[in-house]
Structure formats: structure tokens, C-alpha cells
Backbone bond lengths (Angstrom), bond angles and torsions (degrees), N, CA, C in turn:
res aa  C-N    CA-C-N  psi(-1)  N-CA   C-N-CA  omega(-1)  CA-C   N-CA-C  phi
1 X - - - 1.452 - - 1.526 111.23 -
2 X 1.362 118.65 -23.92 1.425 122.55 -151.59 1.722 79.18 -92.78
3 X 0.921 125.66 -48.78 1.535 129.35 -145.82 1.714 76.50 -74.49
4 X 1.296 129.92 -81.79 1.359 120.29 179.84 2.007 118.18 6.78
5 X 1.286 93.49 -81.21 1.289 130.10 158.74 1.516 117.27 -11.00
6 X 1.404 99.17 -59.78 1.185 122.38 -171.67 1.825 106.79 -78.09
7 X 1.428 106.34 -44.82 1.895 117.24 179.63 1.079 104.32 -79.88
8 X 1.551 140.23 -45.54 1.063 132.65 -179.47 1.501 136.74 -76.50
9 X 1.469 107.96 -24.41 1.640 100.43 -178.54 2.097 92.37 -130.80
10 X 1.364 124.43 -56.13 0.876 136.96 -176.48 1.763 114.50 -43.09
11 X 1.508 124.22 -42.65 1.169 105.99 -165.21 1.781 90.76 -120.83
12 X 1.432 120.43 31.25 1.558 120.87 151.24 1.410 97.36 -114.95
13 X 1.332 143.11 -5.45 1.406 104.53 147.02 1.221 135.93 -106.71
14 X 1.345 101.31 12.10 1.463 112.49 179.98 1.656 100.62 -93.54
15 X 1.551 127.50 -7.12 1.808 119.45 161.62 1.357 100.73 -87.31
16 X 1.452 141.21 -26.61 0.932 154.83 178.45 1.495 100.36 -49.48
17 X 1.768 107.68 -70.56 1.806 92.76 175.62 1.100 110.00 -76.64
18 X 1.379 164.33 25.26 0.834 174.11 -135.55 1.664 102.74 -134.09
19 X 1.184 117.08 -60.90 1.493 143.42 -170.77 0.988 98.35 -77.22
20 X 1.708 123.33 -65.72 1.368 129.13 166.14 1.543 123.67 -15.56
21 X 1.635 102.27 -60.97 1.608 114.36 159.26 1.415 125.02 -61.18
22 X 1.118 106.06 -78.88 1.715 91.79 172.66 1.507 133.81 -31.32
23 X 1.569 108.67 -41.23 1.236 110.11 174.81 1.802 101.99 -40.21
24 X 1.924 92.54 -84.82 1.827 98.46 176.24 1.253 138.36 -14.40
25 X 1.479 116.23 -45.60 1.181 140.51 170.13 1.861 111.79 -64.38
26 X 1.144 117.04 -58.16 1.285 128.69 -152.36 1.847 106.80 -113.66
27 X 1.481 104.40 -14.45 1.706 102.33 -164.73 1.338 137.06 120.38
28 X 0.962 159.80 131.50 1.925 135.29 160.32 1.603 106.04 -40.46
29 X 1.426 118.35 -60.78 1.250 113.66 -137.32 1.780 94.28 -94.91
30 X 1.229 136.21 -23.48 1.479 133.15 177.05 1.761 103.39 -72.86
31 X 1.966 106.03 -24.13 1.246 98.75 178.37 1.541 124.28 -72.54
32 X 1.456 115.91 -34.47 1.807 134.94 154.22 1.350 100.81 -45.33
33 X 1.137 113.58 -72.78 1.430 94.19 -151.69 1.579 97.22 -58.64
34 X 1.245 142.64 -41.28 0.996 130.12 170.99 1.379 138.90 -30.44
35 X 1.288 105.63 -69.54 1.449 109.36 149.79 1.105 126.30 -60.24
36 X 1.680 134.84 -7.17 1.587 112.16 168.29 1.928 100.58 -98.21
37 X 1.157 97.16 11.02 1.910 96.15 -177.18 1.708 100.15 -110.02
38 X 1.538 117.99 -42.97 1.837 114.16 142.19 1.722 116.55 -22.61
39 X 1.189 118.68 -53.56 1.587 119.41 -165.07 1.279 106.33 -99.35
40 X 1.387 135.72 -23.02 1.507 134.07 171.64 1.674 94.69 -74.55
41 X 1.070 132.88 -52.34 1.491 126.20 -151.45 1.868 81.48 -81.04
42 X 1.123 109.67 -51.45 1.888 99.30 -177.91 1.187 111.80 -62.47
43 X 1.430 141.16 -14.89 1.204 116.28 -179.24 1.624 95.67 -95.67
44 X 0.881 127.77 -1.93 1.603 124.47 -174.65 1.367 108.19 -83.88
45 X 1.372 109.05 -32.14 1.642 131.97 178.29 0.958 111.16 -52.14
46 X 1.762 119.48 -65.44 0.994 129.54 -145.17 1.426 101.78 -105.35
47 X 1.344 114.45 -5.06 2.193 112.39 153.32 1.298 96.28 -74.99
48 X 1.153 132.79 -31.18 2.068 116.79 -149.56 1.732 78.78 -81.41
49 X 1.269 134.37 -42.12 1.468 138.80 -143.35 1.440 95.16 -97.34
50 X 1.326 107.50 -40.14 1.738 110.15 175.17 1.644 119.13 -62.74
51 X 1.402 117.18 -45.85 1.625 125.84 158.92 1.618 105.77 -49.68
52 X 1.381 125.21 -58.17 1.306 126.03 -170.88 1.488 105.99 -58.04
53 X 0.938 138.89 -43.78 1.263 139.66 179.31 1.558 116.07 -74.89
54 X 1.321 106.81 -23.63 1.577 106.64 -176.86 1.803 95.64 -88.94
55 X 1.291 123.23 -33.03 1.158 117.63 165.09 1.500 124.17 -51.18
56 X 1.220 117.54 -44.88 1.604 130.42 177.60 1.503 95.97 -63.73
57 X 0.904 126.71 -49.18 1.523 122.42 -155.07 1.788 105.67 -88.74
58 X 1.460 121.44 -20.37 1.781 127.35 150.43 1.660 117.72 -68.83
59 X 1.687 106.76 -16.64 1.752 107.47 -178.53 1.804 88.94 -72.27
60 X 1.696 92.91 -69.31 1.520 92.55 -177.71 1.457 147.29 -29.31
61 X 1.849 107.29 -42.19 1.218 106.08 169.54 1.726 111.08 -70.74
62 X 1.169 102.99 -25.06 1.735 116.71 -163.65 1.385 85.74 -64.45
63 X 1.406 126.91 -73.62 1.439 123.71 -174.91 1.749 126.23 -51.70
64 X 1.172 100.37 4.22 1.785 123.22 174.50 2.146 92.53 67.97
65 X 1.239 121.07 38.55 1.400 111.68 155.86 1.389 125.31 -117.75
66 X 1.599 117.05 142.69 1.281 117.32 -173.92 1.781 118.22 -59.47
67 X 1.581 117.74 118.57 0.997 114.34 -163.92 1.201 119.25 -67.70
68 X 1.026 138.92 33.33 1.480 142.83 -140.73 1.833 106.34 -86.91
69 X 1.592 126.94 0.56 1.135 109.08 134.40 1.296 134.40 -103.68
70 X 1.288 121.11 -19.68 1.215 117.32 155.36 1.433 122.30 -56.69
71 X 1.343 144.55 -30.26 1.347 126.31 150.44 1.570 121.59 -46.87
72 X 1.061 103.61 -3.42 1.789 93.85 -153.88 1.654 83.38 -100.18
73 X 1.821 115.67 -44.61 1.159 129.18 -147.85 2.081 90.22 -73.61
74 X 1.455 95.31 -32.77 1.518 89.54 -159.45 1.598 95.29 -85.93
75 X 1.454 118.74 -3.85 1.781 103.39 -175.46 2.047 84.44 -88.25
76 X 1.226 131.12 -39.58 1.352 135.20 -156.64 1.777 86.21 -66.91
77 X 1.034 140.51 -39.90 1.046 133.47 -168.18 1.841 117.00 -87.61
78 X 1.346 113.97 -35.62 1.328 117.85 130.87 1.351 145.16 31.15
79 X 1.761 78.68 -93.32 1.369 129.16 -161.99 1.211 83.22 -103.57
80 X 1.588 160.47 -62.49 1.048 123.15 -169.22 1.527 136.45 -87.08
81 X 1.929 107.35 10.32 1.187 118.13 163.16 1.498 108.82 -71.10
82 X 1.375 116.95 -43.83 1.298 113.40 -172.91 1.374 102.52 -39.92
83 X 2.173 113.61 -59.69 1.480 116.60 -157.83 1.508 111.56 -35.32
84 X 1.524 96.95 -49.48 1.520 121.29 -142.72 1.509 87.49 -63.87
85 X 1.155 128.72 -50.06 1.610 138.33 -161.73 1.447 93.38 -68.62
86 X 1.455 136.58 -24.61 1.557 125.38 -158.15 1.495 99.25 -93.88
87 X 1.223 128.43 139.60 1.289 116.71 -149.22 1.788 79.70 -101.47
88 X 1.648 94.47 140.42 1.471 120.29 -172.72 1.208 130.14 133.39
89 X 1.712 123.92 141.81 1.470 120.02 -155.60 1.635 101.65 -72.63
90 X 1.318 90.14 -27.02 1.859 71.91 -146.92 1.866 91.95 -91.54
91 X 1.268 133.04 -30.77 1.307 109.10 144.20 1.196 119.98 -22.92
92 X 1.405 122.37 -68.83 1.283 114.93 -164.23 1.447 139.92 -60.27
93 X 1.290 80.80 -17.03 2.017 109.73 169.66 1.560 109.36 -58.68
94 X 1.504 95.12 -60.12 1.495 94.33 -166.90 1.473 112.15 -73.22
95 X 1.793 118.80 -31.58 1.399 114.13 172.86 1.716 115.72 -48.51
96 X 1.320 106.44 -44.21 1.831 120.42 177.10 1.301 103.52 -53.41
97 X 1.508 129.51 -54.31 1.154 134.64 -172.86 1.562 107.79 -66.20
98 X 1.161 141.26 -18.04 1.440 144.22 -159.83 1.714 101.90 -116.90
99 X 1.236 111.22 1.87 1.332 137.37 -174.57 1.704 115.63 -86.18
100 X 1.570 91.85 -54.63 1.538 115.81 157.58 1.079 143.53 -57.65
101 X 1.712 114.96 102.18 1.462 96.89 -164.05 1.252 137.98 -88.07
102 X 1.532 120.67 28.28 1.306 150.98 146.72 1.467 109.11 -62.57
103 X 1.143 109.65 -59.04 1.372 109.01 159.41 1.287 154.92 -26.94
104 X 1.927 89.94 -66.20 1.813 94.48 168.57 1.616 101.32 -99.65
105 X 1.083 98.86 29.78 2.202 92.08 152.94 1.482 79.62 -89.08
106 X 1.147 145.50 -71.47 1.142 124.14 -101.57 1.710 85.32 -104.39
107 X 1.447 116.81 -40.61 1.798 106.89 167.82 2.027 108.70 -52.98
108 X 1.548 108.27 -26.12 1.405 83.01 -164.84 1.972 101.18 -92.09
109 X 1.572 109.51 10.25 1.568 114.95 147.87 0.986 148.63 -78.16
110 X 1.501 84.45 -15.21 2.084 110.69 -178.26 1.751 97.44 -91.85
111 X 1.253 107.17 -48.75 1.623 92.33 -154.32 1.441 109.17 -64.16
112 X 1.839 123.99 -54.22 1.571 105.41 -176.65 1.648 112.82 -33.94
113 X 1.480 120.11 -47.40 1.396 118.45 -178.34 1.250 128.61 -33.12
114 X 1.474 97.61 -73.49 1.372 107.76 165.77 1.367 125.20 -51.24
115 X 1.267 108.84 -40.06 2.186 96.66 178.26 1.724 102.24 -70.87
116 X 1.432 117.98 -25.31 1.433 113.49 -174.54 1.489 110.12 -60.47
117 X 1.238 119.20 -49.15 1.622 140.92 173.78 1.460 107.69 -56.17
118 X 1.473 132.93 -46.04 1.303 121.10 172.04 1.210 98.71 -73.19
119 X 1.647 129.04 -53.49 1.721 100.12 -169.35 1.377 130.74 -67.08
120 X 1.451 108.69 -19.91 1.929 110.28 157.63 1.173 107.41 -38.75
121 X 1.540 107.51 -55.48 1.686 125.76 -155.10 1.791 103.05 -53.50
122 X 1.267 108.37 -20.47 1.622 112.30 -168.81 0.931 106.12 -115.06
123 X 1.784 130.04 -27.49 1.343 132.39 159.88 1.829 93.81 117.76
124 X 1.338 111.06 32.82 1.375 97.28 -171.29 1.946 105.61 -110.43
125 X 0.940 113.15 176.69 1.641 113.10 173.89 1.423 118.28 -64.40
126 X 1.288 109.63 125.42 1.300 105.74 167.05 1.049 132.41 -109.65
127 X 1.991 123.28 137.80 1.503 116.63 -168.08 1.241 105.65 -129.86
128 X 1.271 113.52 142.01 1.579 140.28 -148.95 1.779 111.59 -121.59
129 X 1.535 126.51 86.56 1.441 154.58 -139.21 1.293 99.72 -81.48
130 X 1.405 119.37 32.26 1.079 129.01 156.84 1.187 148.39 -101.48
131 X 1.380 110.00 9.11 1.945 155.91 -153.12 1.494 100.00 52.02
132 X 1.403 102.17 50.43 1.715 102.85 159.37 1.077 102.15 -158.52
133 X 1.907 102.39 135.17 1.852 103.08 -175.08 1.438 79.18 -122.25
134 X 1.681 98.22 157.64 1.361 112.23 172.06 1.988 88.30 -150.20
135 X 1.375 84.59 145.16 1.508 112.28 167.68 1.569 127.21 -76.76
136 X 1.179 119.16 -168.07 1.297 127.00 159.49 1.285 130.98 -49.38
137 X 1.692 103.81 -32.77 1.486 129.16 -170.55 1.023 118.31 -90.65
138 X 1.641 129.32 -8.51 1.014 130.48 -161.46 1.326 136.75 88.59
139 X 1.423 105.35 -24.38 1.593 131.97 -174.66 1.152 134.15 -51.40
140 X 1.170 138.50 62.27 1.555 167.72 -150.69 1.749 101.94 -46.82
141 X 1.247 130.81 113.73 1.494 118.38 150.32 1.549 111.44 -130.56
142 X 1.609 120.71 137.70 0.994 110.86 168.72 1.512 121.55 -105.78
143 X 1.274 108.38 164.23 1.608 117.12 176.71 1.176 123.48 -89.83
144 X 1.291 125.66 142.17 1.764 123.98 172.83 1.738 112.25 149.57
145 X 1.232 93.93 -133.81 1.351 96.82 -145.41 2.060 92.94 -158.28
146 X 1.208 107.72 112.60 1.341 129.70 -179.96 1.433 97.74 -69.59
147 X 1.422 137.68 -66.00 1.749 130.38 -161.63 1.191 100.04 -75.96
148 X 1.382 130.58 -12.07 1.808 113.14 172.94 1.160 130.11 -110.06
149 X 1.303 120.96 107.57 1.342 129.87 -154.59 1.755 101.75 -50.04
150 X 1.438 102.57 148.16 1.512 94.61 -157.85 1.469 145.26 61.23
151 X 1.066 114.83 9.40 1.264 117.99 166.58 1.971 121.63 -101.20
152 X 1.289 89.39 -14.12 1.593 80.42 -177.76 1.558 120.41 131.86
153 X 1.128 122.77 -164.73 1.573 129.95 159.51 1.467 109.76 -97.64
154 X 1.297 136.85 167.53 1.527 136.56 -175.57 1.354 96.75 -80.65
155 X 1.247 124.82 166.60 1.117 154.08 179.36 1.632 116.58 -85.54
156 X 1.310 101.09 83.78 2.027 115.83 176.18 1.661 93.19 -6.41
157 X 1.062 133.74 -102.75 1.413 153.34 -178.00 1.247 123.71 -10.10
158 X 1.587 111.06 -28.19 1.175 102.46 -174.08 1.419 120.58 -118.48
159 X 1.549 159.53 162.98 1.458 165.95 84.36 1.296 100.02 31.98
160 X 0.914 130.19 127.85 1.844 125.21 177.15 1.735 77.21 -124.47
161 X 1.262 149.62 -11.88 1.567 143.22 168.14 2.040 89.68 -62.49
162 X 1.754 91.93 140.92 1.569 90.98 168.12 1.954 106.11 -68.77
């Protein structure tokens, strides 16, 4: 609810003063073009970065591994075309910043954390996007595949018989 809160009223008026200022500072019309030359150069960004990532993530399946950073890399990039397109500075900061791929290493290190910490927080299971989930208990299982070198141990759950 809070985060709501936070997207819906809280961080459109906080680009609002934001804009508000710059305008003062800089003008109405140097402030537009600004922001419509912010969202042309970001959306250009975030195709060259959006192909690059969709490329990584066709090596991966090609090489038979679960793409599991390239999903992450291509939703972070996404998400920061949207920013870049939403007219406003400080969107646009963080879309640029999510752009960087220094960056989303380091958001796609933060987030398992953080959802692990809220689902303790509720008492629920936590799984760790590294092809290993562990619970409350500690209880280790990994994912994969025993006959392919590199893939892992088989998967508890399943029939390895066709």
C-alpha cells in the first residue's frame, strides 16, 4: 500500500517541484526541450541496451543455461525505458541509472535480499535465484540435471524415467 503511495501521488509531485525548479532556473522552453531530448536520448538507450540484453539472454538459452540474469537485466532495462519516457528529472535519473550495467549487478544483488527479508518478515519461504532455494530450515535443494555436465543434480520432484 505504502509503495502505491509512494508511485502514485508522492513521486509526481516531487518531479513536479523538480521541473518547477528547473524551469525557474533554466526557463519553460530550454526546460522542454530538455526533457523531450532526456526521453529521445533514453529511449535510444534503452533499445541499444534492450537488444543487448535480448541478445545475452538467446546466447544463454542457445548454450542450454537458465537465463536468469538476463531476465532480470532485460526486465531492469524495461523498467528504465518506461522511466526515461515518463516525463521527469528524477525518473529519469533512476531510468539512466538502471541503464548501467554496474548498476543492475548491483540492484539485481539487492533485490533477492530484500524479498528474502520481507518473506522471513511474514514467515514465508524463501528462494534464493541462484538455482538454490532454501527455506526457513535451512534445507538446501538444488536444481538441474545429473547427465549434463554442469547443470547440477536432478531435481528431487521429478521422474528422470521418460
Amino acid at each position: 500500500m505504502l509503495i502505491l503511495v509512494l508511485a502514485f501521488i508522492v513521486v509526481p509531485l516531487a518531479e513536479l517541484a523538480v521541473i518547477i525548479a528547473v524551469g525557474n532556473h533554466l526557463g519553460l522552453l530550454p526546460t522542454l526541450v530538455l526533457l523531450l531530448a532526456i526521453s529521445i536520448a533514453g529511449a535510444w538507450l534503452a533499445k541499444r541496451e534492450g537488444l543487448a540484453a535480448w541478445r545475452r539472454f538467446q546466447l544463454a538459452v542457445a548454450e542450454g543455461r537458465v537465463p536468469t540474469v538476463e531476465v532480470a537485466d532485460g526486465a531492469m532495462v524495461l523498467l528504465a525505458g518506461a522511466l526515461l519516457l515518463t516525463p521527469g528529472f528524477l525518473t529519469d535519473v533512476v531510468g539512466v541509472l538502471l541503464l548501467l550495467p554496474p548498476t543492475r549487478a548491483a540492484v539485481r544483488r539487492l533485490v533477492p535480499r530484500l524479498a528474502a527479508r520481507r518473506l522471513r518478515r511474514r514467515g514465508g519461504r524463501v528462494v534464493i535465484v541462484d538455482g538454490t532455494a532454501r527455506d526457513a530450515g535451512s534445507t538446501r535443494v538444488t536444481w538441474g540435471n545429473p547427465e549434463v555436465p554442469g547443470r547440477g543434480p536432478a531435481r528431487p520432484d521429478r521422474d528422470p524415467s521418460p
